[in-house]
SEFITI-878448 format. One line per field, with one value per residue (C-alpha): residue number from 1; residue in one letter; chain; x, y, z. Coordinates in Angstrom, 3 decimals. Layout:
# SEFITI-878448
pos	c(NUM,...)
code	c(a,...)
unit	c(A,...)
px	c(X,...)
py	c(Y,...)
pz	c(Z,...)
# end
This chain:
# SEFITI-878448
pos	c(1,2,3,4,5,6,7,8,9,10,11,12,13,14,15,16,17,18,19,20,21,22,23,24,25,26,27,28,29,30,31,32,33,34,35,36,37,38,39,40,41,42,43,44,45,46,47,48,49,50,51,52,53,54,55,56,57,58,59,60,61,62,63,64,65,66,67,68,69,70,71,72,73,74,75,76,77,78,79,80,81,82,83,84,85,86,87,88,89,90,91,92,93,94,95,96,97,98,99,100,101,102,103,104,105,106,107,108,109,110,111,112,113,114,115,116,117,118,119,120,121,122,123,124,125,126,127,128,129,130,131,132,133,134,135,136,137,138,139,140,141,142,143,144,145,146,147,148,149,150,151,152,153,154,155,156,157,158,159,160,161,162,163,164,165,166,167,168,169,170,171,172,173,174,175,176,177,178,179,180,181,182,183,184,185,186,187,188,189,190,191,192,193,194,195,196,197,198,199,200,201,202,203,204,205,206,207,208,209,210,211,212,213,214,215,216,217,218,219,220,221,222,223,224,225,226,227,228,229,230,231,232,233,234,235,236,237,238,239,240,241,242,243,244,245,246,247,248,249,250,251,252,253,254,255,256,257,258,259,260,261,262,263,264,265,266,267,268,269,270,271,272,273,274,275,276,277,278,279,280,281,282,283,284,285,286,287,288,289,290,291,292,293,294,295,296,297,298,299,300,301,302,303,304,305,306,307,308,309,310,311,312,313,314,315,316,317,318,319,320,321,322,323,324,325,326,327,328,329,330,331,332,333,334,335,336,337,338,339,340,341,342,343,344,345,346,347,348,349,350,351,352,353,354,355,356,357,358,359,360,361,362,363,364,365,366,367,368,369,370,371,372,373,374,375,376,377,378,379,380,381,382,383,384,385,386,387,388,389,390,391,392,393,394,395,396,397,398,399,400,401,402,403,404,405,406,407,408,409,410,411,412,413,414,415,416,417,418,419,420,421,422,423,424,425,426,427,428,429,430,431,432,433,434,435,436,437,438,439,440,441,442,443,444,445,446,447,448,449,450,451,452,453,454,455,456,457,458,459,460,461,462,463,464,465,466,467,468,469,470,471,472,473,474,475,476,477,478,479,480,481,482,483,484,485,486,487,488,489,490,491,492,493,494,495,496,497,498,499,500,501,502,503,504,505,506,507,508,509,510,511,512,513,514,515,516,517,518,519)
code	c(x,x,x,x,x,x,x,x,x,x,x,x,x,x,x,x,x,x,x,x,x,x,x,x,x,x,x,x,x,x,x,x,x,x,x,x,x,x,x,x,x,x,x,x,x,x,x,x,x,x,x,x,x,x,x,x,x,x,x,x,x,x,x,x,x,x,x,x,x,x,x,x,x,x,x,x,x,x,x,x,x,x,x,x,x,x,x,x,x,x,x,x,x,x,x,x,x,x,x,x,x,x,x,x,x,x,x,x,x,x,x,x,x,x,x,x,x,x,x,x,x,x,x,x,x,x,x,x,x,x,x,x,x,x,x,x,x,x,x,x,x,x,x,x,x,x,x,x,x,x,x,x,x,x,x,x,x,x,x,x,x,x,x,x,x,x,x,x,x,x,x,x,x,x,x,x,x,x,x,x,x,x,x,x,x,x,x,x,x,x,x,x,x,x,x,x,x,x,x,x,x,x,x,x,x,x,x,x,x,x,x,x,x,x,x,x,x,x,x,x,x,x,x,x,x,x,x,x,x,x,x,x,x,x,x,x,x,x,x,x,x,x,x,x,x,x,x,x,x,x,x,x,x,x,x,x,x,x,x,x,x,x,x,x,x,x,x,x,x,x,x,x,x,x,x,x,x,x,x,x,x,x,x,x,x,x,x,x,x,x,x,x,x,x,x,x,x,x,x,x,x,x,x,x,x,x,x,x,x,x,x,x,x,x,x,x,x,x,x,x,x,x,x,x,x,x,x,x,x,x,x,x,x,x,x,x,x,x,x,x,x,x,x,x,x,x,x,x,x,x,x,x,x,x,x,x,x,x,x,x,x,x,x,x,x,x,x,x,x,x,x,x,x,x,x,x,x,x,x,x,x,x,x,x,x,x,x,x,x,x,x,x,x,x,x,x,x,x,x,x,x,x,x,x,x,x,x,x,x,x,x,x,x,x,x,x,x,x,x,x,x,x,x,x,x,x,x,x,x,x,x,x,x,x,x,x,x,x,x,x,x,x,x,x,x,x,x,x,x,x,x,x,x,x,x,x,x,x,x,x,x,x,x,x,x,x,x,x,x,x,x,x,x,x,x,x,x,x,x,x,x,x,x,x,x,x,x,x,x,x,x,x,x,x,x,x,x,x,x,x,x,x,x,x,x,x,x,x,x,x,x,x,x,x,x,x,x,x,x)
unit	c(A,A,A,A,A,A,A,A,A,A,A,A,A,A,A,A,A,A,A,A,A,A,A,A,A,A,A,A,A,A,A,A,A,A,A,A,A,A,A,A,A,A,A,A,A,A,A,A,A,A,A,A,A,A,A,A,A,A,A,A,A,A,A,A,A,A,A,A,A,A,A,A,A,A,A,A,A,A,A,A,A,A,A,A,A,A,A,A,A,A,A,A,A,A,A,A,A,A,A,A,A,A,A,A,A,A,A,A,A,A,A,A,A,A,A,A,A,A,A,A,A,A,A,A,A,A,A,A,A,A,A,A,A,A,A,A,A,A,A,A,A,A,A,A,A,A,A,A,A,A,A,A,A,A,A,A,A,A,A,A,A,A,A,A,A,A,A,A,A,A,A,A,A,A,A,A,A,A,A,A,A,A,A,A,A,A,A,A,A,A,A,A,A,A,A,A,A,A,A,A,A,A,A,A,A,A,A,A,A,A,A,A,A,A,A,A,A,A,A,A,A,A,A,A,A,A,A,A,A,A,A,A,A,A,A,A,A,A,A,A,A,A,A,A,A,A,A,A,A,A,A,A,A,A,A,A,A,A,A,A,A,A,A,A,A,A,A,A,A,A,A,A,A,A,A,A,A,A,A,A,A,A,A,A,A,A,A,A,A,A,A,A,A,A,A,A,A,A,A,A,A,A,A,A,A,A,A,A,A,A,A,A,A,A,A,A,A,A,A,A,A,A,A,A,A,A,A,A,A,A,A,A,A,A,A,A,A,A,A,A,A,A,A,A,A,A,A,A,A,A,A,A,A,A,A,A,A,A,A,A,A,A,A,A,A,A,A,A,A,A,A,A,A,A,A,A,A,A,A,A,A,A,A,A,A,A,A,A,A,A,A,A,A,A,A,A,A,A,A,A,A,A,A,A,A,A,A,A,A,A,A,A,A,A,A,A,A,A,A,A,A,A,A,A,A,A,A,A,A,A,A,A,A,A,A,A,A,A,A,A,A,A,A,A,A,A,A,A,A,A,A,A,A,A,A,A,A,A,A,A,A,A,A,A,A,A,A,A,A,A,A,A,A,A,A,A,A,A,A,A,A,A,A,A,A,A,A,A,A,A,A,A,A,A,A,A,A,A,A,A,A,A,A,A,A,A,A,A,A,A,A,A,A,A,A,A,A,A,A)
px	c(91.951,91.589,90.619,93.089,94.037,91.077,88.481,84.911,86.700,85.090,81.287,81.919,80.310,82.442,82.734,84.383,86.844,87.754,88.585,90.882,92.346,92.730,94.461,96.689,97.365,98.326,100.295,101.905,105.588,104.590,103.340,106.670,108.780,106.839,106.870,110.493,110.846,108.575,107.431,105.936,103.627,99.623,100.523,103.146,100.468,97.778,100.071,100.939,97.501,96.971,94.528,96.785,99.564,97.497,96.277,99.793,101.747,98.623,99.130,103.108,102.291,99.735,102.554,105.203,102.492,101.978,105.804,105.961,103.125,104.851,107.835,106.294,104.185,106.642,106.403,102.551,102.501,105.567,109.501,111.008,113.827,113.082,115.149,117.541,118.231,120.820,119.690,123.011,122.992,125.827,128.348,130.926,128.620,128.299,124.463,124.191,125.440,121.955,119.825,121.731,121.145,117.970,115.483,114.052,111.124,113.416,115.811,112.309,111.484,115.115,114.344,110.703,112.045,115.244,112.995,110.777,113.454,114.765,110.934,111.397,114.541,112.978,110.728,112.877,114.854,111.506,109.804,112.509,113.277,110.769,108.024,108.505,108.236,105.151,103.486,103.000,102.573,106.195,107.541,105.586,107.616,110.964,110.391,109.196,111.993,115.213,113.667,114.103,117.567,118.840,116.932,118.853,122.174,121.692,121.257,124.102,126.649,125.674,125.712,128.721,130.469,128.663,130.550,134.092,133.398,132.967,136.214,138.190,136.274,136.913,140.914,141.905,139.586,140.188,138.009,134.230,132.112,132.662,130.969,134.280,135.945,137.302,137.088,138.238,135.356,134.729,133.886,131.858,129.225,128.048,127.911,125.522,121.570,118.845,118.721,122.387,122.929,123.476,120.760,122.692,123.100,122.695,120.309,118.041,117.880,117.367,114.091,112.904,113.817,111.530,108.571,107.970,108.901,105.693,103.681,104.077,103.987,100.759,99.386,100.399,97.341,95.021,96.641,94.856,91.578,90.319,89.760,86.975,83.602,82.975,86.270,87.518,85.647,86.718,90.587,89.971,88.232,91.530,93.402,91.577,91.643,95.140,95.988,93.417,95.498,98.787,96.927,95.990,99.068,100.745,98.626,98.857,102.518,102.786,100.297,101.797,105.443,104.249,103.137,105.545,108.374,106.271,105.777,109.162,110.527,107.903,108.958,112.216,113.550,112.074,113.241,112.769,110.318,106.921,105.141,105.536,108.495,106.562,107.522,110.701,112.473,111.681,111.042,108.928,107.091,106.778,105.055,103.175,101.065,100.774,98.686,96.497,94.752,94.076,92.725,95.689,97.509,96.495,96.584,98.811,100.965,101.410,101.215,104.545,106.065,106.941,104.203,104.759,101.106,101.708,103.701,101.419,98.310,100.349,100.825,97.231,96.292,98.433,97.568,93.804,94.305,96.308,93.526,90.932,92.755,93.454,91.124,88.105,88.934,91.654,90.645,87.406,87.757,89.946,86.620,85.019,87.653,87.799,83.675,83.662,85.773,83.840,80.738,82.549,83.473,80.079,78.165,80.473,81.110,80.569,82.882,85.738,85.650,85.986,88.565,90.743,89.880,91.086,94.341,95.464,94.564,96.781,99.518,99.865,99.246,102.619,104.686,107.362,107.436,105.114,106.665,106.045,108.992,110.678,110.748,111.334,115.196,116.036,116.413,114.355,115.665,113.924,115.569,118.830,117.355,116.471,119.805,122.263,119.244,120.045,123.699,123.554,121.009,124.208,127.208,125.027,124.221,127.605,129.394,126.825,127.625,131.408,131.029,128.740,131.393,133.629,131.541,130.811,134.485,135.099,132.071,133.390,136.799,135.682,132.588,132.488,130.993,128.170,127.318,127.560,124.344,122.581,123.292,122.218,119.126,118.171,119.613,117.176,114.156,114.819,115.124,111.501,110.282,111.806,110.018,106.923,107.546,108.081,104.904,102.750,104.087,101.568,100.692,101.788,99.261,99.105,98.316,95.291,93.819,93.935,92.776,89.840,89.190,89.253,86.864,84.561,84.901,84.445,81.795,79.470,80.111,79.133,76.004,74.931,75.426,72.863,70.580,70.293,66.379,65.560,66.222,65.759,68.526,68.138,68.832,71.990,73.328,72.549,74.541,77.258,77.583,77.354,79.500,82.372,81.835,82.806,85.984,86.862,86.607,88.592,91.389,90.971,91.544,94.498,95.933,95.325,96.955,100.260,100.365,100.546,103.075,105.149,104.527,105.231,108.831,109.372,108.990,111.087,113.926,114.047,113.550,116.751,118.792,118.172,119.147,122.394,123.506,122.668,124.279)
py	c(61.373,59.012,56.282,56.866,54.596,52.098,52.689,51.256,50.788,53.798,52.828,49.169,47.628,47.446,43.654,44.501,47.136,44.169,41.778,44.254,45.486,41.125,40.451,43.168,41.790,38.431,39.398,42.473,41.166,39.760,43.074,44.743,42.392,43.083,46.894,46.685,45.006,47.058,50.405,52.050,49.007,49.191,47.041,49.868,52.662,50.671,50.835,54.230,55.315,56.919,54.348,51.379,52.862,54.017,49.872,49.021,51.066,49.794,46.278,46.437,48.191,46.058,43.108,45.316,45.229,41.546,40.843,42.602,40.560,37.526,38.739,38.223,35.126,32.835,34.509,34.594,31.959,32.642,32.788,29.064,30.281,32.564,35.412,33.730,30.352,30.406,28.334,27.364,24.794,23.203,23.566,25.768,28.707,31.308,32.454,36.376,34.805,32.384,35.638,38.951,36.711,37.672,35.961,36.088,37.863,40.517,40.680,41.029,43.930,45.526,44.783,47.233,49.209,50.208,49.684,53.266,55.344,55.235,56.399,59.246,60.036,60.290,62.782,65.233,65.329,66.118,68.386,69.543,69.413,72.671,71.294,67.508,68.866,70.334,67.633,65.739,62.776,62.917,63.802,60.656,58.412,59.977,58.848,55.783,54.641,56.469,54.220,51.601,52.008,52.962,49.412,47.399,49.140,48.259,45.100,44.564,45.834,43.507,40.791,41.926,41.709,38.815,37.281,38.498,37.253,33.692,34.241,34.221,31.539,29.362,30.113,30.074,28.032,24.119,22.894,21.747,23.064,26.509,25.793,24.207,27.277,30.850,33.550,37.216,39.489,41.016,37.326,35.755,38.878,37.410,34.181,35.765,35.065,38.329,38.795,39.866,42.407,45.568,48.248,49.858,46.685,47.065,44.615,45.660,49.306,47.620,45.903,48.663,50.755,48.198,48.201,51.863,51.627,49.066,51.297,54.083,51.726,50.654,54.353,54.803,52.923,56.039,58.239,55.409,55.828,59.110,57.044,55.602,57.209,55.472,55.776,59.395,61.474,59.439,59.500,63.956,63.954,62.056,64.480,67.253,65.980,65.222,69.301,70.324,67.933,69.283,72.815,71.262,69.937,73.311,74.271,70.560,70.777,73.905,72.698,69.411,70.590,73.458,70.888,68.354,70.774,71.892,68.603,67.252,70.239,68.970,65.539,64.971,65.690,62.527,59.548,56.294,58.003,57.337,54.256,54.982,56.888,59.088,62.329,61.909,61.850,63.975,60.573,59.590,62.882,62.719,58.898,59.765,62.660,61.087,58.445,60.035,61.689,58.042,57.166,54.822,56.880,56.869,59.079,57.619,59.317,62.306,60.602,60.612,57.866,60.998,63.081,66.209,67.208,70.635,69.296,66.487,69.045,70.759,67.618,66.963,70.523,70.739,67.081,67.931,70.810,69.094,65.898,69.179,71.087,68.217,65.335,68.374,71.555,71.036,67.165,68.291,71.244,68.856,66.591,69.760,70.711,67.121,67.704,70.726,69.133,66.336,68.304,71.056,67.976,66.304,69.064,69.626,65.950,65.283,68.300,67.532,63.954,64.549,67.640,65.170,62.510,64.793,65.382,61.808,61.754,64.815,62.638,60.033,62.076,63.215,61.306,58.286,56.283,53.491,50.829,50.554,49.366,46.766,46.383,49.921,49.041,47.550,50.221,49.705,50.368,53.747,54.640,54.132,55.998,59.063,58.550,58.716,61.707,64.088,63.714,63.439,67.318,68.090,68.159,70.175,72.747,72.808,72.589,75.729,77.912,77.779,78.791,81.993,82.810,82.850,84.659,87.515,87.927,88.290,90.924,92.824,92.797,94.335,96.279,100.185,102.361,102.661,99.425,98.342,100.665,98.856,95.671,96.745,98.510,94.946,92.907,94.809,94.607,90.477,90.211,92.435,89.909,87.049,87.910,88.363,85.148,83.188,85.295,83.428,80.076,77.136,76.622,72.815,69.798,70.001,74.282,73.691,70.820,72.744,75.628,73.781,72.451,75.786,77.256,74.532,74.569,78.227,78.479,75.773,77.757,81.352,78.942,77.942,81.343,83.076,80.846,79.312,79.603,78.001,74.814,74.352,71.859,73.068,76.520,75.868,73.608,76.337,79.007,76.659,75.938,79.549,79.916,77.273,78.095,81.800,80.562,78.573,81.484,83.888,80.451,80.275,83.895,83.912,81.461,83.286,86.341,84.259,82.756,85.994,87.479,84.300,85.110,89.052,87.245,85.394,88.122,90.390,88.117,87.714,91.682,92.115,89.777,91.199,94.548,93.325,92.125,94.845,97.239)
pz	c(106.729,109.208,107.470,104.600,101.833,103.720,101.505,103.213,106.288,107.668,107.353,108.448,111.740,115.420,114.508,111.199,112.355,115.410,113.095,111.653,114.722,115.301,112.341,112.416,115.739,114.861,111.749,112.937,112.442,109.018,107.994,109.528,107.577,104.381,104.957,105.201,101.487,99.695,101.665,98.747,97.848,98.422,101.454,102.538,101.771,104.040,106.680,106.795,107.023,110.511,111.999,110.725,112.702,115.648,115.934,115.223,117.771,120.459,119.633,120.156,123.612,124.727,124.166,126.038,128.991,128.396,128.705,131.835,133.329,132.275,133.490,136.978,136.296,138.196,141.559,141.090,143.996,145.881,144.856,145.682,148.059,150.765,151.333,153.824,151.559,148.689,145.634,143.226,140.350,141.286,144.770,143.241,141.651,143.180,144.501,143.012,139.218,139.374,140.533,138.780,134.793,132.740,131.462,128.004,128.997,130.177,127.313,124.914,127.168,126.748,122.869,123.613,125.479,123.128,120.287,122.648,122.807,119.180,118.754,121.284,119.939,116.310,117.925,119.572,116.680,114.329,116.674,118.704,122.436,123.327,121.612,122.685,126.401,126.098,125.791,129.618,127.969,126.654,130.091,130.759,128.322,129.219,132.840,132.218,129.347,131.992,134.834,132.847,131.227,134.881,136.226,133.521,134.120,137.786,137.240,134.660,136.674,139.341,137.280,136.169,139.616,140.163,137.169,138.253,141.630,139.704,137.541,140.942,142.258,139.436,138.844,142.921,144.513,144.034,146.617,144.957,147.501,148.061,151.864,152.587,151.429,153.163,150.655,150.436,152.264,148.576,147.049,149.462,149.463,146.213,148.483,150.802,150.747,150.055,154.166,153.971,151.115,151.497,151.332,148.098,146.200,142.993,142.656,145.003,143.331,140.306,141.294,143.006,140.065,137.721,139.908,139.384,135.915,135.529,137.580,135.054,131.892,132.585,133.346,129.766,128.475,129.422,126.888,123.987,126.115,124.127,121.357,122.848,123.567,126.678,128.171,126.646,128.736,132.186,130.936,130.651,133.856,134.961,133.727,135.220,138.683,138.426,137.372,140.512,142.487,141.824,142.626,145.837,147.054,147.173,150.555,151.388,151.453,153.554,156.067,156.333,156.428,159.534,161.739,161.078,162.057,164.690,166.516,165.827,167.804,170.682,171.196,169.465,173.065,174.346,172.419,174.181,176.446,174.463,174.177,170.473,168.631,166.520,166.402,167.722,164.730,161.220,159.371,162.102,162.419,158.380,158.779,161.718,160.268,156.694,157.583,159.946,157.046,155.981,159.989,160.388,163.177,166.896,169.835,171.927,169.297,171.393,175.330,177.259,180.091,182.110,183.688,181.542,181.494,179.468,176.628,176.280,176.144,173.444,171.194,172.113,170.487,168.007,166.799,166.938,164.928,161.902,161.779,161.650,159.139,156.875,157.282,157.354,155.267,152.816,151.956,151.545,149.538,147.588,146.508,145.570,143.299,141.772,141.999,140.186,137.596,136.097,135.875,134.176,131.343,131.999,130.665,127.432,127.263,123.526,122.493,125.130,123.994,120.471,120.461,122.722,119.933,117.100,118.881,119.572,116.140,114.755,116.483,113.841,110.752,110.551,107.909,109.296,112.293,110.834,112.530,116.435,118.551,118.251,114.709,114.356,115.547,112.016,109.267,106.245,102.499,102.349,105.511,103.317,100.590,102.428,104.254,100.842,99.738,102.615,102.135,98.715,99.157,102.059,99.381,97.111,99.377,100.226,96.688,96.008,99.293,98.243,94.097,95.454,97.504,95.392,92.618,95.609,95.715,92.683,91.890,94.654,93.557,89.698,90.435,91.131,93.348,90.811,90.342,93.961,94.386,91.997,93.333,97.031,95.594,93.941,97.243,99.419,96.591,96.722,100.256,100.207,97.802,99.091,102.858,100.756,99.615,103.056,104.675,101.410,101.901,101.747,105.187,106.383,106.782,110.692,110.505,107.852,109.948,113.295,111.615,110.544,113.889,115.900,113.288,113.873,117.562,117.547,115.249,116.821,120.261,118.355,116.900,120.357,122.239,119.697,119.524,122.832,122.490,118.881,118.710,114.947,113.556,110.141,110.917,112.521,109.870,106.723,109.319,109.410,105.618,105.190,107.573,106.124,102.525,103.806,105.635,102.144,100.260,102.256,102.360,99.012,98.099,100.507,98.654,95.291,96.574,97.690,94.202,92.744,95.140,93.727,90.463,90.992,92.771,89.501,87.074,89.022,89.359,85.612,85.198,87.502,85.828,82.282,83.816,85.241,81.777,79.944,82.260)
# end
């Protein structure tokens, strides 16, 4: 299923399936142009095979990362003004229009990153918002994608005042060289070099906004990793350590937040009467004790001007006690946790790789989203068609609902006592039949492959519980094909039975019917 509509693909060499992966690389906005003429071609079907869209959807990511890397490839060795010079084309533009405009590299990352959430958007609206948050790695893209928007909108409003600021400069002001020139307070802000800006400039949130929306961009490349064998079982141990880290940080935080009270209360009293100010504020306090557990925080920490021996013996305890508590027990018991972790996976390697495998796997079988942002922005004829379909399916659900309205009015209107018995002894037989019929529905593609998978899973762990002492492959491999033909059998029976119950439905629909004419 993998491998579908790629015949041969499957058994070819690493070198083989790279070329692929290379020219589907290369040609990827060829292909998107020629799935968006003919999406029901052989070239259409190739594409929406699951591993053509899983190497399409890495490709247009790993670009995304390569546009944000040469987003920054100009200040690789150094910016060319420094942050107290003002740089302007020409004497009478003003400084914040030349920084606040975007490059191309940035408007092709707007182009990804619009291009993301119509994808995540698609999503929600397929799975729905319960199910779409289950799934961390969702959280992951929300964060990462509403970083982003609120980085851009920072930075478009203040280019935006930046512009206005230039409107005024260019209808009042008739000097050339704006130097020469005394302008409102409001004006000559956008005047002022990076030294001189406010700390809730727009601009500044913006970039500080961006750099944490890279950060988490690139962590998004470990959630491709699992389809690796080398690199699957590192990203789960990853994963794991991150979950006992979150598990840790609940003492951390209580520890940490005692003491930091605690010797805030000691010293905040003393302000400009250490040879250091830590402690004597809360931010202080907080910086103080956060990087002692790193080693980067000294003693004179808690040593006064004044000779107050028995506070200072206090800080000394109390400080003594946190470096023990932290640096010793809880950081420590922390590596064990991480410890017991990865040999937890390392001993069920192969099967934690390959269940995690089979999942990111399950994530592109699903029908639509074959195209991978951007080119996933410009609607495709079958979009259209499906489009004028659902409203077209709309207006005849619609057109029905009303005529069986009025046809229940009317019955009720003409029929007697008598016959509205019947009719609720037949209403509750076809709502019987008809929850008959839902319980027998064909289960969906996603239930039958899970289904598969947790037999397996369970069945090789039933396998290897019973016979932990033999250690004869060929044993194990007639259980499980007896095993899996069983399983079939019991699906396929199931299945039997439902197509009955339909039939039994069927029949008794027409047998009602008859009997309401003839009565």
């Amino acid at each position: 299923m993998w491998y579908e509509n790629l015949s041969g693909l499957r058994q070819q060499s690493i070198a083989v399936k790279f070329l692929a992966v290379f020219g589907v690389s290369v040609g990827l906005p060829f292909l998107a142009i020629a799935y968006w003429i003919a999406p029901c071609s052989k070239l259409g079907q190739i594409l929406r095979s699951p591993f053509m869209k899983f190497v399409a959807h890495a490709v247009s990511f790993t670009i995304f990362l390569g546009l944000l890397v040469v987003n920054a490839s100009d200040r690789f060795e150094g910016v060319k003004n420094l942050p107290n010079e003002t740089i302007t084309d020409h004497p009478k533009q003003i400084f914040r229009v030349k920084t606040t405009q975007f490059s191309w590299t940035e408007l092709l990352i707007m182009k990804w990153v619009l291009g993301m959430i119509w994808s995540e958007c698609k999503e929600i609206w397929e799975e729905g918002p319960r199910e779409y948050v289950m799934h961390l790695w969702n959280l992951l893209d929300f964060g990462m994608l509403s970083i982003f928007v609120a980085s851009f909108t920072a930075r478009f409003m203040a280019f935006l005042k930046a512009t206005e600021a230039q409107q005024y400069v260019d209808q009042y002001v008739q000097d050339d060289d704006l130097s020469n020139v005394t302008l409102p307070p409001e004006i000559a802000y956008f005047t002022y070099a990076r030294n001189k800006w406010l700390p809730s400039d727009p601009q500044i949130i913006s970039e500080g906004l961006y750099a944490i929306a890279v950060v988490l961009s690139f962590s998004r490349i470990a959630y491709i990793l699992p389809a690796n064998e080398s690199f699957g079982p590192l990203q789960i141990s990853l994963g794991r350590t991150v979950k006992d880290i979150f598990k840790f940080m609940v003492i951390f935080i209580m520890v940490f937040v005692a003491f930091m009270i605690g010797m805030f209360n000691l010293y905040s009293y003393y302000l400009g009467a250490k040879y250091n100010p830590a402690f004597t504020t809360v931010e202080e306090s907080f910086k103080t004790l956060f990087w002692s557990i790193f080693g980067l925080s000294e003693v004179i920490s808690v040593v006064l001007k004044y000779d107050h021996k028995f506070i200072e013996n206090i800080g000394y305890v109390l400080y003594g006690v946190y470096n023990v508590t932290m640096v010793v027990v809880l950081l420590n018991m922390l590596i064990a946790m991480i410890n017991n972790s990865y040999q937890e996976i390392e001993e069920d390697a192969d099967v934690e790789w390959k269940f995690a495998r089979a999942k990111l796997w399950l994530s592109y079988f699903d029908e639509g989203r074959t195209l991978p942002a951007p080119f996933n922005l410009v609607p495709s004829p079958k979009s259209f068609y499906y489009l004028i379909m659902r409203i077209k399916m709309c207006l005849i659900k619609l057109c029905k609902s009303k005529a069986k309205n009025c046809e229940n009015d009317l019955e009720m209107g003409m029929l007697n006592s008598k016959l509205r018995k019947v009719r609720f002894q037949s209403s509750a037989r076809n709502s019987e039949n008809f929850t008959v019929k839902k319980a027998y529905n064909k289960p969906t593609r996603y239930q039958k492959i899970m289904k598969r998978l947790i037999k397996r899973y369970v069945l090789k762990a039933q396998v290897d519980r019973e016979n932990d002492e033999v250690n004869e492959g060929e044993l194990k491999e007639i259980k499980q094909d007896i095993s899996s033909l069983r399983y079939e059998l019991l699906e396929e029976k199931s299945e039997a039975t439902g197509e009955l119950a339909r039939l039994i439905q069927q029949l008794s629909d027409k047998f009602g019917k008859n009997l309401n004419k003839d009565i």
